[in-house]
PyMOL Python script that loads the backbone (N, CA, C, O; Angstrom):
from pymol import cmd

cmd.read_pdbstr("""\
ATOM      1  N   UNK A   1     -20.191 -88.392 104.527  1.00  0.00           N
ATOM      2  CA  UNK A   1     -18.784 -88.584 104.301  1.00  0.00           C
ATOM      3  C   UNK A   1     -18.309 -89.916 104.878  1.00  0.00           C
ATOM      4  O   UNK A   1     -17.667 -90.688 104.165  1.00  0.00           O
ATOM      5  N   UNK A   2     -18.613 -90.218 106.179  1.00  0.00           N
ATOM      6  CA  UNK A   2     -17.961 -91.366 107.019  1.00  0.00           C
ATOM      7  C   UNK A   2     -18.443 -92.731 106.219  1.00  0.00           C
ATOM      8  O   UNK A   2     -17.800 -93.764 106.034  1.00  0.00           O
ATOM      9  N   UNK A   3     -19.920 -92.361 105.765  1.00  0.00           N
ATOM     10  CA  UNK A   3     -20.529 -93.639 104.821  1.00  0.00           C
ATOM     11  C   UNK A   3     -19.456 -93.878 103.767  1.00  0.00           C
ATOM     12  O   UNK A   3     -18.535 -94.694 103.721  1.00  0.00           O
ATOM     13  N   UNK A   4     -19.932 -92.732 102.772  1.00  0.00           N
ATOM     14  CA  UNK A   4     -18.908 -93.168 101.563  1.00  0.00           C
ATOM     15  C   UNK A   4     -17.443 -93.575 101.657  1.00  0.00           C
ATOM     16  O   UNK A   4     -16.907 -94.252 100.779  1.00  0.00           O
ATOM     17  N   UNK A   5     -16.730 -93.090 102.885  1.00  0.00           N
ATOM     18  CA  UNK A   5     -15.203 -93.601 102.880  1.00  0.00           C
ATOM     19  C   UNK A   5     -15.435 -95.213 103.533  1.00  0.00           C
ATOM     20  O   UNK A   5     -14.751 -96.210 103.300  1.00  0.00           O
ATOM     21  N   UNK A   6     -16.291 -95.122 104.165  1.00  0.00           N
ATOM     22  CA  UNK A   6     -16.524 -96.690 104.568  1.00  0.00           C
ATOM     23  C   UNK A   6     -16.958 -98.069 103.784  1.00  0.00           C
ATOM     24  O   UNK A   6     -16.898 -99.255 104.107  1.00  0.00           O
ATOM     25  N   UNK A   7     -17.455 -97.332 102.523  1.00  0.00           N
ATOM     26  CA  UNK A   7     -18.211 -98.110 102.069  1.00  0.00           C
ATOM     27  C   UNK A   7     -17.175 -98.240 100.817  1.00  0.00           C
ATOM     28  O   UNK A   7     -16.960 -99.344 100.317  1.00  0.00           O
ATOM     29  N   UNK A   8     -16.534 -97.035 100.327  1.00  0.00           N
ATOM     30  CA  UNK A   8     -15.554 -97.398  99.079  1.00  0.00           C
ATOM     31  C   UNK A   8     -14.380 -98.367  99.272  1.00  0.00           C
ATOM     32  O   UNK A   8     -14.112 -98.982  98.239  1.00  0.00           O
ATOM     33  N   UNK A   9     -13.622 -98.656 100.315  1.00  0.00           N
ATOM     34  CA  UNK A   9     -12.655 -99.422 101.205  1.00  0.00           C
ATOM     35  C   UNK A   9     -13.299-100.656 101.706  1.00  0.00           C
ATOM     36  O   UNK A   9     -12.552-101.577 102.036  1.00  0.00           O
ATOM     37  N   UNK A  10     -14.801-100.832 101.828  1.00  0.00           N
ATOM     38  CA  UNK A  10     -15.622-101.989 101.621  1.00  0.00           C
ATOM     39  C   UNK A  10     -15.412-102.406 103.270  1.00  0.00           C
ATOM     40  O   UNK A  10     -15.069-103.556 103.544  1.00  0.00           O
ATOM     41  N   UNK A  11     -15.627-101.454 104.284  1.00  0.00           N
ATOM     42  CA  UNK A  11     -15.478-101.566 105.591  1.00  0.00           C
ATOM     43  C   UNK A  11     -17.018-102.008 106.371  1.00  0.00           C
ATOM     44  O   UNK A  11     -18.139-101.592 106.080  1.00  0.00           O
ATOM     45  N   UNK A  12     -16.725-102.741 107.175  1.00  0.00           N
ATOM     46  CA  UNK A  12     -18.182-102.947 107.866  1.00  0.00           C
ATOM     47  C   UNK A  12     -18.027-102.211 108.770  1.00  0.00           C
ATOM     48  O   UNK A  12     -16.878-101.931 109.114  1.00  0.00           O
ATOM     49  N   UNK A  13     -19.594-101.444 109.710  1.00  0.00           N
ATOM     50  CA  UNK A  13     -19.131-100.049 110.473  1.00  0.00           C
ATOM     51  C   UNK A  13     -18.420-101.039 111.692  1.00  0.00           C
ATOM     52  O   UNK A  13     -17.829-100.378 112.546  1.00  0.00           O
ATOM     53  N   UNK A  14     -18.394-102.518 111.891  1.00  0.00           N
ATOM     54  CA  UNK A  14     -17.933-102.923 112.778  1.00  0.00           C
ATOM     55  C   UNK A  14     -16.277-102.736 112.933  1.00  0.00           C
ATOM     56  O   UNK A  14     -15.766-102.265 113.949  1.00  0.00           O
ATOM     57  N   UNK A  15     -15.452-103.222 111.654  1.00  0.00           N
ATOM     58  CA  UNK A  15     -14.217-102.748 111.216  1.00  0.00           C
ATOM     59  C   UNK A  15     -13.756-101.470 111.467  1.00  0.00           C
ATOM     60  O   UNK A  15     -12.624-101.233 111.889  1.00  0.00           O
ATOM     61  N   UNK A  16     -15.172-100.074 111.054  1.00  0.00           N
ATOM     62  CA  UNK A  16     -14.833 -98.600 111.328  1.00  0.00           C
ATOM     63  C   UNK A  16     -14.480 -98.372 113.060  1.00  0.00           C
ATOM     64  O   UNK A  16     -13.507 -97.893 113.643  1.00  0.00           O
ATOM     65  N   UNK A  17     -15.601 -98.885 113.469  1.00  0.00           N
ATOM     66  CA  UNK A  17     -15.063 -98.622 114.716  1.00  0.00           C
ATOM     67  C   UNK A  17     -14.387 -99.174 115.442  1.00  0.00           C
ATOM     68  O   UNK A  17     -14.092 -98.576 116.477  1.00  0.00           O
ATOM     69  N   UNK A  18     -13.832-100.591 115.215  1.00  0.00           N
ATOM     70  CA  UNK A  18     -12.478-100.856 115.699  1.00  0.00           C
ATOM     71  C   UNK A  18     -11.192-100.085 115.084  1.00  0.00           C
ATOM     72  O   UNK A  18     -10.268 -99.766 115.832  1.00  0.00           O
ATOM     73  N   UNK A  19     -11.163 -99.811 113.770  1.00  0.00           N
ATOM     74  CA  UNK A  19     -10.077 -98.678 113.456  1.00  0.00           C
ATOM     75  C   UNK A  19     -10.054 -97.181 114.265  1.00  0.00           C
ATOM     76  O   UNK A  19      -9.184 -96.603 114.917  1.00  0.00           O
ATOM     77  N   UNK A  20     -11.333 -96.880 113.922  1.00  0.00           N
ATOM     78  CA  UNK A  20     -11.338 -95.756 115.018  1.00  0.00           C
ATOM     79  C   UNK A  20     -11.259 -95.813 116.449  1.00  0.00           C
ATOM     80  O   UNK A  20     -11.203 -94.753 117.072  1.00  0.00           O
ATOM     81  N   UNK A  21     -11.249 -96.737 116.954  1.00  0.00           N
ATOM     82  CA  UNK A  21     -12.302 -96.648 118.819  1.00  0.00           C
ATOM     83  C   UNK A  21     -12.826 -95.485 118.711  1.00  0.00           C
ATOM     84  O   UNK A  21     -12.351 -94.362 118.882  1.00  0.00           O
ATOM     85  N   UNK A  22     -14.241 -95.985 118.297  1.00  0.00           N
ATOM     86  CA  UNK A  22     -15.532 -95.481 118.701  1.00  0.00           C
ATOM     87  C   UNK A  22     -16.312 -96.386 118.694  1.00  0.00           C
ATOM     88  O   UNK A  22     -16.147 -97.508 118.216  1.00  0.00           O
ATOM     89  N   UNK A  23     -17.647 -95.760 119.475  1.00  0.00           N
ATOM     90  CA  UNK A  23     -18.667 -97.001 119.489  1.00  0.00           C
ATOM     91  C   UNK A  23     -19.601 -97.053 118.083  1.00  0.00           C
ATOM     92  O   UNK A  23     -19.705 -96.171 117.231  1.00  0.00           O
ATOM     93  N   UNK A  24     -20.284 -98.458 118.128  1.00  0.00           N
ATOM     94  CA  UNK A  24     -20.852 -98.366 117.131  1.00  0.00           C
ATOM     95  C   UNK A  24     -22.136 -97.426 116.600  1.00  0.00           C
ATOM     96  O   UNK A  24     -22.533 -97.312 115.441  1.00  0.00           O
ATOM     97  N   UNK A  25     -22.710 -96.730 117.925  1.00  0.00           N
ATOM     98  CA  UNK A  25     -23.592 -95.875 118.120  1.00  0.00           C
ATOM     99  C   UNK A  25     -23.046 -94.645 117.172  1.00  0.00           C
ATOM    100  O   UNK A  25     -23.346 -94.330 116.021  1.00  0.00           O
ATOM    101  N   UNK A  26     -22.258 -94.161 117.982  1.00  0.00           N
ATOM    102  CA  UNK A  26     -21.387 -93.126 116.902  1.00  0.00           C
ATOM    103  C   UNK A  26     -21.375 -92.919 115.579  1.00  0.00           C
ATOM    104  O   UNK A  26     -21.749 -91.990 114.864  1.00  0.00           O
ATOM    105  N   UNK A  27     -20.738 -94.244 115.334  1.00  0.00           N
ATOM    106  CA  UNK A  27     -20.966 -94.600 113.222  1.00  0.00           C
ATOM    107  C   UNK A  27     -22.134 -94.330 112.431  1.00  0.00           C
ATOM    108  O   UNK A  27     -22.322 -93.926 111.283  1.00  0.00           O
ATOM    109  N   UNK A  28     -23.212 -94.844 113.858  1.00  0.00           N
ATOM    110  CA  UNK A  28     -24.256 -94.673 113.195  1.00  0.00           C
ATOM    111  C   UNK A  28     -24.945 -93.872 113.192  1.00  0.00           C
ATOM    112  O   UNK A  28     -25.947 -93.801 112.480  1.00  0.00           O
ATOM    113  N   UNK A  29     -24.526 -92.974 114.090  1.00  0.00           N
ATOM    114  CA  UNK A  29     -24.971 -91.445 114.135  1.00  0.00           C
ATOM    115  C   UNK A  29     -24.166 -90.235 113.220  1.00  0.00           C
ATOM    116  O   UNK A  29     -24.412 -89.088 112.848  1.00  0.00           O
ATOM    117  N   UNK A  30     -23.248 -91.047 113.117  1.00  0.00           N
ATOM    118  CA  UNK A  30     -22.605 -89.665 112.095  1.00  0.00           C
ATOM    119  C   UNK A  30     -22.945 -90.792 110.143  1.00  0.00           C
ATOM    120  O   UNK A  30     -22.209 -90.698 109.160  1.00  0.00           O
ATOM    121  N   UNK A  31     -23.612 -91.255 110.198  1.00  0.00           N
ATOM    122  CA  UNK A  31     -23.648 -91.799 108.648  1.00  0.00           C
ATOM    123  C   UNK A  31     -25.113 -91.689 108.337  1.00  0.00           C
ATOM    124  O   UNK A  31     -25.712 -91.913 107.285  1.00  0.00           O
ATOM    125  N   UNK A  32     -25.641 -91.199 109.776  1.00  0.00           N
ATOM    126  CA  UNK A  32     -27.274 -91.146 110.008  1.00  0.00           C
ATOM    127  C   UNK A  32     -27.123 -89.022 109.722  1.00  0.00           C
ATOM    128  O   UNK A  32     -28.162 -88.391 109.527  1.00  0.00           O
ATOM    129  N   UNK A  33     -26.394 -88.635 109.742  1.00  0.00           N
ATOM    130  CA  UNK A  33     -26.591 -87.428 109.803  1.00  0.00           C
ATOM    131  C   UNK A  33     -26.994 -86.563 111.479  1.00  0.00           C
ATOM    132  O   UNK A  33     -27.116 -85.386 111.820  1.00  0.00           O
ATOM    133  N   UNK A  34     -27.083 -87.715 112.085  1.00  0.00           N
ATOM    134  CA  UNK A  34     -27.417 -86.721 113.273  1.00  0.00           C
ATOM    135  C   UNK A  34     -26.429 -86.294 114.275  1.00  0.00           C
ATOM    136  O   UNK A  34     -26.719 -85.710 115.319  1.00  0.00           O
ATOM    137  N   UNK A  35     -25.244 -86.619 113.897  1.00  0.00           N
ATOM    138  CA  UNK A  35     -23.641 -85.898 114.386  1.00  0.00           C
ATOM    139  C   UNK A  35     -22.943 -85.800 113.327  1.00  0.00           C
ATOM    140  O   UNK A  35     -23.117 -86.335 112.232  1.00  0.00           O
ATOM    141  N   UNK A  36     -22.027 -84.996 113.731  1.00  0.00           N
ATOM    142  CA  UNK A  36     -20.860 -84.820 112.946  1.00  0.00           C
ATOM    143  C   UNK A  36     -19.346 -85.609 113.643  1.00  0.00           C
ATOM    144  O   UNK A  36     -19.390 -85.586 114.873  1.00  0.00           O
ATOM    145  N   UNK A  37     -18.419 -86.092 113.236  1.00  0.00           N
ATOM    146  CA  UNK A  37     -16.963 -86.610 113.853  1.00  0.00           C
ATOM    147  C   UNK A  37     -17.039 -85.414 114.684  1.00  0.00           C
ATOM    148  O   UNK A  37     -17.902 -84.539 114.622  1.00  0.00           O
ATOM    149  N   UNK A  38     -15.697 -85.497 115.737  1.00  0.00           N
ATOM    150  CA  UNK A  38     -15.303 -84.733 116.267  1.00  0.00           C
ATOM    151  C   UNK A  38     -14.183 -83.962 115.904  1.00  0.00           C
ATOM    152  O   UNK A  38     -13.766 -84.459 114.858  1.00  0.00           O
ATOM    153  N   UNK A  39     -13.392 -82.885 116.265  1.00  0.00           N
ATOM    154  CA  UNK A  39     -12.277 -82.605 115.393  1.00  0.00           C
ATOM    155  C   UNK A  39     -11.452 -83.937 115.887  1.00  0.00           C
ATOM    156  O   UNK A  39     -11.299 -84.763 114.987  1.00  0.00           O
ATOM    157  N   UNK A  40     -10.900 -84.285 117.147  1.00  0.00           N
ATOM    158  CA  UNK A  40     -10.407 -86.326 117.341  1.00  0.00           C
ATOM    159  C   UNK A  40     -10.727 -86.808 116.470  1.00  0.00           C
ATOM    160  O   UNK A  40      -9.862 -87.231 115.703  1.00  0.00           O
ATOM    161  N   UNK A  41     -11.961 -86.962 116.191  1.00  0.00           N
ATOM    162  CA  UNK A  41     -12.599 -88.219 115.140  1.00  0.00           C
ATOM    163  C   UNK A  41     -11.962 -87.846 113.781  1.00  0.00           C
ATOM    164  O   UNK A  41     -11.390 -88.774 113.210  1.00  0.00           O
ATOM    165  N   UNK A  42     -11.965 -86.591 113.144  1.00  0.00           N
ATOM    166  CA  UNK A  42     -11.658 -86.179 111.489  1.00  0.00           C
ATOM    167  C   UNK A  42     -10.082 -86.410 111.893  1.00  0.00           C
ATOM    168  O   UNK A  42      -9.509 -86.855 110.898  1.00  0.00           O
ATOM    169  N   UNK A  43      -9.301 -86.286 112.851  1.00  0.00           N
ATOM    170  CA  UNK A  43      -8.257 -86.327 112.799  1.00  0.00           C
ATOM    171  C   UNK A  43      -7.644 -87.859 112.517  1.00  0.00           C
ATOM    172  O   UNK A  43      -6.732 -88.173 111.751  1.00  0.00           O
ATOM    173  N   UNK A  44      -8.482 -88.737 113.425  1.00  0.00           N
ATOM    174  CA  UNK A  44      -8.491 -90.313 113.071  1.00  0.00           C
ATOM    175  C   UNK A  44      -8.452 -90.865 111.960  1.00  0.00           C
ATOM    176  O   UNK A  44      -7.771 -91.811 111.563  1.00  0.00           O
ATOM    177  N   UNK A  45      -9.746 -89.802 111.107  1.00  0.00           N
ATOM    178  CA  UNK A  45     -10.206 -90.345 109.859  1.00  0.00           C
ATOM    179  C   UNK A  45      -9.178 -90.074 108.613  1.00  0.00           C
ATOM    180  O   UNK A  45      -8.897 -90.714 107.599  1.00  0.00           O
ATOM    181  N   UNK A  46      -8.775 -88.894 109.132  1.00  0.00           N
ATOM    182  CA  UNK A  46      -7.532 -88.432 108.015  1.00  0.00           C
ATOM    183  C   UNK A  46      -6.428 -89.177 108.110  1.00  0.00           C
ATOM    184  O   UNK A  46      -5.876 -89.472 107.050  1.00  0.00           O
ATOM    185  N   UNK A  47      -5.808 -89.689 109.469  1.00  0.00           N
ATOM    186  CA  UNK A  47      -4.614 -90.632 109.339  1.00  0.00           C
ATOM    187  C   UNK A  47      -5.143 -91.744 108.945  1.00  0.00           C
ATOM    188  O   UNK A  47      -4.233 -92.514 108.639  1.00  0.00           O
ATOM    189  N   UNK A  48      -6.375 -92.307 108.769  1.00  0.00           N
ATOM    190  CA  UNK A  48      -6.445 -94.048 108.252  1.00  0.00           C
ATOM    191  C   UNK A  48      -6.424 -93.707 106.806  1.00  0.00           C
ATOM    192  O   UNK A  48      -5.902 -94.567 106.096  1.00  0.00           O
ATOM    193  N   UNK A  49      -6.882 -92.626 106.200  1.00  0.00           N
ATOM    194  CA  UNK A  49      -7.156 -92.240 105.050  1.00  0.00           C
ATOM    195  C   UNK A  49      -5.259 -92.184 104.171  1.00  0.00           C
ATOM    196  O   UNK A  49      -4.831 -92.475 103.054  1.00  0.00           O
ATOM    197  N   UNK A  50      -4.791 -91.775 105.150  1.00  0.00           N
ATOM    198  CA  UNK A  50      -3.439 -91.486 104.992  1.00  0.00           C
ATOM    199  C   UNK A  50      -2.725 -93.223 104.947  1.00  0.00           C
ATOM    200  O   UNK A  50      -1.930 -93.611 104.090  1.00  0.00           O
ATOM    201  N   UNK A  51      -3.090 -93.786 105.729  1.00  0.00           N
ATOM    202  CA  UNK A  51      -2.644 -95.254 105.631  1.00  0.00           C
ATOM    203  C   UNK A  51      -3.643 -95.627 104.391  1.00  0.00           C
ATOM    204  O   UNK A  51      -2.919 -96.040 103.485  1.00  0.00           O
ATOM    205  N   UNK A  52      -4.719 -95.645 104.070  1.00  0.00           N
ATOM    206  CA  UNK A  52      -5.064 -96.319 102.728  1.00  0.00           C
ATOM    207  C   UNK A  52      -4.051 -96.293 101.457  1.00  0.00           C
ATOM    208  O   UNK A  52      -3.981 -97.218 100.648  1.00  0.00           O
ATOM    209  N   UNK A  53      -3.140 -94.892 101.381  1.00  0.00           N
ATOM    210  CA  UNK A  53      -2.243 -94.744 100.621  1.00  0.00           C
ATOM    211  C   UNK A  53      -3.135 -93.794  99.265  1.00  0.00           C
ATOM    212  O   UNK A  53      -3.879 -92.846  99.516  1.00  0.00           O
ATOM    213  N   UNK A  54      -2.872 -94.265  97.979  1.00  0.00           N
ATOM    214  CA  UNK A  54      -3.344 -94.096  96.778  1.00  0.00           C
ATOM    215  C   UNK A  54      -5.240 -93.418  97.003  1.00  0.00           C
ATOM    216  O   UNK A  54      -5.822 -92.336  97.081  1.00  0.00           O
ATOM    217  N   UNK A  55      -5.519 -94.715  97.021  1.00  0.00           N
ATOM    218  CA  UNK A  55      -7.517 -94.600  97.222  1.00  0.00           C
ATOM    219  C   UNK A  55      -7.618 -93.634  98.153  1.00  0.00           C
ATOM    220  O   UNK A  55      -8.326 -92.743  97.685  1.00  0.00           O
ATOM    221  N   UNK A  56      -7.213 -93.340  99.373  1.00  0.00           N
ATOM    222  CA  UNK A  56      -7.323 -92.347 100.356  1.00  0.00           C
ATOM    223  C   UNK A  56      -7.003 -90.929  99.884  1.00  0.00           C
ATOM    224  O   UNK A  56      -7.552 -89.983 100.450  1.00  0.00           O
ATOM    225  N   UNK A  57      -6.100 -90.717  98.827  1.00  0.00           N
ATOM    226  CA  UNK A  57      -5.595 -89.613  98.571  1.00  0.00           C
ATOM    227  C   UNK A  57      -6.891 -88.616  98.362  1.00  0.00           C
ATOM    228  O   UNK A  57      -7.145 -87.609  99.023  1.00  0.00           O
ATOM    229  N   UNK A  58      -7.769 -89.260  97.076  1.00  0.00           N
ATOM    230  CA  UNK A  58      -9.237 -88.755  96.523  1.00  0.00           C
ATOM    231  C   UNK A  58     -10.141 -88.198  97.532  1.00  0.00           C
ATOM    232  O   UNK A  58     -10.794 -87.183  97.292  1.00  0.00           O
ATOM    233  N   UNK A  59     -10.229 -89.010  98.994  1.00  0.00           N
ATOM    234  CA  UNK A  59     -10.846 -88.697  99.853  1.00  0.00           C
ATOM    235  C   UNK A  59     -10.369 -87.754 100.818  1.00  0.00           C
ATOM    236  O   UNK A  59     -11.092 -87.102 101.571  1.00  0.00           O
ATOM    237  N   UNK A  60      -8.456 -87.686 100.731  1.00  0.00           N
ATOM    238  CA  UNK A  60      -8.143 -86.333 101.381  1.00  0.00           C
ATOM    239  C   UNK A  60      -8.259 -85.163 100.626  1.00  0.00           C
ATOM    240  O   UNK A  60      -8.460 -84.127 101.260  1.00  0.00           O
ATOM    241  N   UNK A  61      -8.164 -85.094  99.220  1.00  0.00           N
ATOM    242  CA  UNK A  61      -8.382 -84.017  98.847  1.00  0.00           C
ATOM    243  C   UNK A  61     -10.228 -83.597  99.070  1.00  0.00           C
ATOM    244  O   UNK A  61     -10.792 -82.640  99.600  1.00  0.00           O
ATOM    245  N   UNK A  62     -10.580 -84.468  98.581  1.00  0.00           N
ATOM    246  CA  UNK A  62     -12.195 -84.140  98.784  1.00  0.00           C
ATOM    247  C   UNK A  62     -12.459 -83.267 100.189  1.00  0.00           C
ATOM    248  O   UNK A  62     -12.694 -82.058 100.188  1.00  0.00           O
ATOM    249  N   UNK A  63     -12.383 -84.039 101.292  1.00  0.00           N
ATOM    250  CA  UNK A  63     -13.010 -83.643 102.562  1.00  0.00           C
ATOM    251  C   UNK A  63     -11.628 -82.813 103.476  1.00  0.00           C
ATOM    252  O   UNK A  63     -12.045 -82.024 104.324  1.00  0.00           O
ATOM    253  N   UNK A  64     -10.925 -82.863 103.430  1.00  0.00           N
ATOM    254  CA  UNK A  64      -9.466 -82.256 104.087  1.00  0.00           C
ATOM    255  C   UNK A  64      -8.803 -80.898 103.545  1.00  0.00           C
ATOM    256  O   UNK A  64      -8.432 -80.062 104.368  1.00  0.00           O
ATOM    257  N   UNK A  65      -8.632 -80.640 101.997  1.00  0.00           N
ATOM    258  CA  UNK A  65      -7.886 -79.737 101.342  1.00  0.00           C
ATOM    259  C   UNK A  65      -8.805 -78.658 102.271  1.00  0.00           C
ATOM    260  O   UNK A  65      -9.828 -78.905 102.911  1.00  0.00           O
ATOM    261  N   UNK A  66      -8.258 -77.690 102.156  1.00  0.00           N
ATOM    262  CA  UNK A  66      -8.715 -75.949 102.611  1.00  0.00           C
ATOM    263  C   UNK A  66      -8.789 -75.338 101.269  1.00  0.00           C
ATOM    264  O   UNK A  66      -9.077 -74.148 101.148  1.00  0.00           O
TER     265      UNK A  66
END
""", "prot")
cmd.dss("prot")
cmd.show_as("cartoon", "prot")
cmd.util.cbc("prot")
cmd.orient("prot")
């Protein structure tokens, strides 16, 4: 998930984790599969997603809707 929203918005994970504060270890552990965000982290991810506007919407319904 963190890949593809990163990569459709054309983000370098350096950019991700200055939007987020997290380290870059992190990024690369959750795009590596060997973590998951935290509920903090999905919460982060949903408000930048929310600032993308339009393009973000696709990705809140995808990973966010219940």
């Amino acid at each position: 998930m963190v890949r593809e929203i990163r990569q459709s918005f054309k983000l370098t994970q350096v950019k991700l984790v200055t939007m987020l504060e997290v380290s870059l270890h992190t990024i690369n552990r959750w795009e590596n599969g060997q973590t998951r965000p935290s509920p903090l982290a999905m919460k982060q991810i949903k408000q930048l997603l929310h600032q993308m506007a339009e393009p973000g919407e696709a990705f809140l319904a995808k990973y966010f809707q219940k």
